[in-house]
C-alpha positions as MATLAB code, in Angstrom:
seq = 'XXXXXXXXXXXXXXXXXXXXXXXXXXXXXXXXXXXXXXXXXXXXXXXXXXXXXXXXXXXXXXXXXXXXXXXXXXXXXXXXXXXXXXXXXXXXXXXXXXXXXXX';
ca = [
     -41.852  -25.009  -91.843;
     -40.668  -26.368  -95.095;
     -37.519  -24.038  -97.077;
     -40.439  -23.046  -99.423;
     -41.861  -21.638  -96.282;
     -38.886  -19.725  -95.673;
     -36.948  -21.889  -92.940;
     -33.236  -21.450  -93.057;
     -31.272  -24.846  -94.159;
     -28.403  -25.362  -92.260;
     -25.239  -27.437  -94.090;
     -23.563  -30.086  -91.227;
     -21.753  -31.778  -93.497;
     -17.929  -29.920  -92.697;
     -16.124  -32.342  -90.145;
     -13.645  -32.350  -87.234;
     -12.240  -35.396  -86.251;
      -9.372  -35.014  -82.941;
      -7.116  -37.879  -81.462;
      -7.119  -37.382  -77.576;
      -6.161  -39.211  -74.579;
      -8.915  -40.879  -72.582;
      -8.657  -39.217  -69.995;
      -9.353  -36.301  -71.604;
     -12.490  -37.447  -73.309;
     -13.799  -38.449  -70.031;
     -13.257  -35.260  -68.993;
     -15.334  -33.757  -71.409;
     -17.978  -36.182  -71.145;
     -18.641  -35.303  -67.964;
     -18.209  -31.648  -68.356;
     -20.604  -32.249  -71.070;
     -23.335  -34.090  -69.648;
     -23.045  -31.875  -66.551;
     -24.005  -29.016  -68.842;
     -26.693  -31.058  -70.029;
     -25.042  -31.467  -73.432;
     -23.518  -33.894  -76.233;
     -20.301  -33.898  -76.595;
     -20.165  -32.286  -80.052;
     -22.602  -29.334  -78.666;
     -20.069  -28.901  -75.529;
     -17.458  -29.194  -77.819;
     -18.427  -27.259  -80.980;
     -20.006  -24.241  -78.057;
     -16.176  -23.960  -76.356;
     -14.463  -24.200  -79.586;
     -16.555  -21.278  -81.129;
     -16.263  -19.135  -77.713;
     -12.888  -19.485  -77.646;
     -12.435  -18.814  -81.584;
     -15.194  -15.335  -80.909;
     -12.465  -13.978  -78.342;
      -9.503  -14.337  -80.069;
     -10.846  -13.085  -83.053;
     -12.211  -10.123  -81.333;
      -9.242   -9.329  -79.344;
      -6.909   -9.958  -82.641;
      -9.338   -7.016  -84.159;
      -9.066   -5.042  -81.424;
      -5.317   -5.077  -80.830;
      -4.382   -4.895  -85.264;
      -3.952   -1.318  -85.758;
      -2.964    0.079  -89.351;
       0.290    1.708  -89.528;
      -1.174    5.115  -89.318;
      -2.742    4.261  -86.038;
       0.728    2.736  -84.676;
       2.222    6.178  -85.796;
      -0.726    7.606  -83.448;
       0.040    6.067  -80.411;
       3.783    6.565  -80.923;
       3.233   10.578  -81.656;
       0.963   10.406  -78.491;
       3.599    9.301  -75.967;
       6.583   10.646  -76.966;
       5.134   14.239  -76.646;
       5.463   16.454  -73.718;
       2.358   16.117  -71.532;
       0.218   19.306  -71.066;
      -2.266   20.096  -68.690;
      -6.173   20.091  -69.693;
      -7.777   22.913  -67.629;
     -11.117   21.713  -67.866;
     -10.515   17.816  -67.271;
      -8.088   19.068  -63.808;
     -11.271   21.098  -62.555;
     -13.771   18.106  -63.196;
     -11.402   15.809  -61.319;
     -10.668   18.413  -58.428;
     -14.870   18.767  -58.620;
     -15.194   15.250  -58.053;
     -12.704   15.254  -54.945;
     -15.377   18.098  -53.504;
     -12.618   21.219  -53.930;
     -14.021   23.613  -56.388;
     -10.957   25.130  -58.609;
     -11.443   28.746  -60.850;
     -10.520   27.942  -64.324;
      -7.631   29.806  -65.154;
      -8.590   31.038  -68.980;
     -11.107   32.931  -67.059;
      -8.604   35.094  -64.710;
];
């Protein structure tokens, strides 16, 4: 399928180049060819799965200053009891508990 055709054109031309000890590009070689891969495909596949998680968990774990102030709020208050979430959990240990707004 030519571009006209609507095929997708992918641009290789960005580069990495590394200096590493030999022993640890025999060590990849063989991790690679055990995986039935080049060593720029196993290389290029770890780097990105590696660069996916920390991206996601740096996402995950930024939180705006609002949602800081949240959190903060959250633990320093007093804990209070939540009828209806102590019933399901008594429910779930098989003792059956009358709510108390209903007394």
């Amino acid at each position: 399928m030519s571009p006209a055709e609507g095929a997708r054109t992918v641009d290789r031309s960005a580069r990495l180049n590394m200096r590493l000890a030999p022993e640890s590009l025999d060590t990849i070689r063989q991790a690679a060819a055990a995986q039935g891969q080049d060593v720029t495909s196993f290389v290029l596949g770890a780097a990105m799965e590696q660069a996916r998680d920390v991206l996601l968990k740096d996402k995950v774990m930024r939180l705006s200053p609002e949602g800081m102030a949240q959190i903060e709020a959250a633990l320093d208050a007093e804990p209070r009891a939540v009828p209806e979430l102590a019933a399901l959990i008594q429910e779930a240990k098989g003792v059956r508990v009358t709510d108390p707004a209903r007394r």
